[in-house]
Structure formats: C-alpha cells, structure tokens
C-alpha positions as CSV (number, residue, x, y, z in Angstrom):
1,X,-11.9,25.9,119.7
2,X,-9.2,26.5,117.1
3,X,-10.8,28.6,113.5
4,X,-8.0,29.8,110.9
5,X,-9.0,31.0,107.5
6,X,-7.0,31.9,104.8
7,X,-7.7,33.7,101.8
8,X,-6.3,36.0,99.3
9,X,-8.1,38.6,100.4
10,X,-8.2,38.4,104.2
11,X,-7.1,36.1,107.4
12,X,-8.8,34.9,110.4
13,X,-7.2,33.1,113.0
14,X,-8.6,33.4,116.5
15,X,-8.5,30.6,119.8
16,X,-10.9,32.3,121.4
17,X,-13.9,33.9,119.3
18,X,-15.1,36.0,122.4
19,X,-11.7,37.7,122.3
20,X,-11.6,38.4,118.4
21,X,-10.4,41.8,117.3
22,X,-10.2,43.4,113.9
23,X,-7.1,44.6,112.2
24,X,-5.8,46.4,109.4
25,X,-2.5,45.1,108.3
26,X,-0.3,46.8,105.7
27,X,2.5,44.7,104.1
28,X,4.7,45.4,101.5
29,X,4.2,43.1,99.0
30,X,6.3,41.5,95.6
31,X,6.0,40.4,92.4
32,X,6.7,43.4,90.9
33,X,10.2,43.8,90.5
34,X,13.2,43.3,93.4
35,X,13.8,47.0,94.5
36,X,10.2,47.7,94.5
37,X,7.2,47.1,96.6
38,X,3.7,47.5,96.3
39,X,1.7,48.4,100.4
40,X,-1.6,46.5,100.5
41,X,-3.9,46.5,103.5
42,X,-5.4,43.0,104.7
43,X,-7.8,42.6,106.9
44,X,-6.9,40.3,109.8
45,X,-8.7,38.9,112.8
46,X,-6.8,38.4,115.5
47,X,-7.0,38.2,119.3
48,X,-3.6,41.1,119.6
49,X,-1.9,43.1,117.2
50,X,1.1,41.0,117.4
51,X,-0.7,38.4,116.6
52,X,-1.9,40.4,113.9
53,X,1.3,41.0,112.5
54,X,2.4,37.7,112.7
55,X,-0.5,36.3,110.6
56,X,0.1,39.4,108.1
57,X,3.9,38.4,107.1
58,X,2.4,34.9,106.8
59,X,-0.6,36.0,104.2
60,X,0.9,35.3,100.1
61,X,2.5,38.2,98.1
62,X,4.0,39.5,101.5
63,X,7.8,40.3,101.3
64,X,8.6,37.6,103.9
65,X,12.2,37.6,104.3
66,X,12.2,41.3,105.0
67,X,12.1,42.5,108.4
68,X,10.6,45.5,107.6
69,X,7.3,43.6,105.6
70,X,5.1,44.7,107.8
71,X,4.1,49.0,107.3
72,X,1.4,49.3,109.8
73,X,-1.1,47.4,112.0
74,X,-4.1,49.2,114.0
75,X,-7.0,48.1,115.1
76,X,-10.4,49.2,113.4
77,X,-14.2,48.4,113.8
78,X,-16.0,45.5,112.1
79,X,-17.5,47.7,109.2
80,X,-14.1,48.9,108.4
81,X,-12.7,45.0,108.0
82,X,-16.0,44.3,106.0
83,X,-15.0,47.0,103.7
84,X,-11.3,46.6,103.2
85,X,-12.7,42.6,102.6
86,X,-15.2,43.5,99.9
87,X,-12.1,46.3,98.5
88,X,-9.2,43.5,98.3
89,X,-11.7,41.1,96.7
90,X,-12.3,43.6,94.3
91,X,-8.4,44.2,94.1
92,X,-7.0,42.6,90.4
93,X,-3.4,42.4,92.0
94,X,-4.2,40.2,94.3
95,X,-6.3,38.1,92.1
96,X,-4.1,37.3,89.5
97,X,-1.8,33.9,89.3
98,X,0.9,34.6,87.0
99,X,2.8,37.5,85.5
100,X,1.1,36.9,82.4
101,X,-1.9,38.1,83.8
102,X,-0.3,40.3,86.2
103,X,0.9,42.5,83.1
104,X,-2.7,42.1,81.7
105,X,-4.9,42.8,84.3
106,X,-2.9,45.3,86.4
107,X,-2.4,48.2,83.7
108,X,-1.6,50.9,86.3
109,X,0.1,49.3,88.7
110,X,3.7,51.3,88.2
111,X,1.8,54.3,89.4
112,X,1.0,52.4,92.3
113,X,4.8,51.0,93.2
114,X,7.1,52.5,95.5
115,X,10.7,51.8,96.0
116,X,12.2,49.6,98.2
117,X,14.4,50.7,100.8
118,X,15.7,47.4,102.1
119,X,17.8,46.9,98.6
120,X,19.4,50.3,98.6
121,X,22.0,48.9,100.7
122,X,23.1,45.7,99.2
123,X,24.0,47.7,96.0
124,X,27.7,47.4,95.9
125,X,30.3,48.6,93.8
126,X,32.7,46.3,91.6
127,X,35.5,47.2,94.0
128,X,33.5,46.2,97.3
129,X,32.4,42.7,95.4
130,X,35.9,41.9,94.8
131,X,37.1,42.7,98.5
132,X,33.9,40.4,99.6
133,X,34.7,37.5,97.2
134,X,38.4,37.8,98.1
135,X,37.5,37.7,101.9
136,X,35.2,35.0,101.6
137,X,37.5,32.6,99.2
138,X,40.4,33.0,101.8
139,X,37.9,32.2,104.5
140,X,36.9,28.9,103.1
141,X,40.6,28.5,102.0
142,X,41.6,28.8,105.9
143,X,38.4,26.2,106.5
144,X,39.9,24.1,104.3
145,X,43.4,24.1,105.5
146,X,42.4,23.3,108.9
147,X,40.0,20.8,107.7
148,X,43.1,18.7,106.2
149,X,45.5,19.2,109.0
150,X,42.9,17.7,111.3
151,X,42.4,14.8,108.7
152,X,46.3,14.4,109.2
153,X,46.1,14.5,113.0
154,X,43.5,11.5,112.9
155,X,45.3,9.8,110.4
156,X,48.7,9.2,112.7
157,X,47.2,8.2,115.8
C-alpha cells in the first residue's frame, strides 16, 4: 500500500505504514527576497531520514535548487509532529498565496529572516563579470568556428 499526502503544512509519504516514523524537517525557505531565507520546520512522515529529507526539499516554499535547503532532520515522537502540525497551520507565512498578502499578513517577518550564505559567493565584481563574459564569448566564438569548418568538411566530400 502506497499513502502520500501533501499539504502546506506537513507531508506524509510512507510504503509501509508499520514502518512509519516521524520527522522534523527544517528547510530554508523563499519568497522573501534572493539573499535571504526564512528556516521553517515541517513535519514529515517518513520510513528513514533520508527519505525524510528528500520529501522536505520536495514540500512548496523550500529553496530547491540549493544544496544546502535542507538545515536539519531528526526524528521526534508523535505528539511532537502533532504539534509542529497544529503550529505550521497556525503559521500566516505559509498560508498566504501572493506577496500581496505576504506583505499584509506577515508584518514581522524581517525579524524572522536570516541571510543567505549560498549567494555571498556569486557576488562578483565589474572586473570579474567582464573576464567571465569575455571567456565565455570567445568560447562560443571557438564553438562556432569549429562548427563551420566542419560544415566545410561535409560540404566537399
């Protein structure tokens, strides 16, 4: 038997519901600005904490594309999941839909934001774009050279 849930608040995905164990998931999610994150805790059912993980980059708000997304998984008892359930649907963040409401509903969130480490390092200065633009216009300039002599090596035979 196959059960997956998935809310805003919490995920559930288990093959086997004898082996079911509960996590806590904390993921760095977006929506509030590129250099900045904001750690939320989901609750996660799982059968390992891999698993666990795994479902946790999947959930919506999560910073996928960053391999650090995921903070911190451990295991925790079922009272602790219930909780951290009731606290996230309690949670206006993860509630709202737009920015619009974001902005409304979310008044101290900046207090709550912390800043991104993943970004800090594809800051660049002017100098270093140039050499990169530079690099990569000869590159495709090189692509295209060879591109057109092979064109000419097909067209005489």
């Amino acid at each position: 038997m196959f059960y997956k849930e998935l809310k805003y608040w919490c995920i559930v995905e288990v093959m086997d519901m004898e082996n079911k164990k509960y996590f806590a998931v904390t993921t760095k999610c977006g929506h509030v600005g590129r250099k900045y994150y904001l750690p939320v805790t989901f609750p996660v059912v799982a059968e390992s904490g891999k698993e666990a993980a795994r479902l946790g980059r999947d959930i919506p708000r999560v910073k996928h594309a960053h391999k650090d997304a995921i903070l911190d998984v451990r295991e925790i008892s079922y009272e602790e999941y219930l909780l951290l359930v009731d606290e996230n649907k309690n949670n206006m963040y993860l509630k709202c839909e737009n920015k619009q409401q974001q902005k409304s509903w979310c008044v101290n969130i900046k207090d709550l934001v912390l800043e991104d480490e993943h970004n800090k390092e594809l800051c660049y200065s002017k100098e270093k774009r140039k050499e990169r633009v530079e690099y990569q216009q000869k590159k495709i300039k090189a692509l295209l050279t060879s591109y057109k002599y092979d064109e000419r090596a097909y067209a005489i035979a």
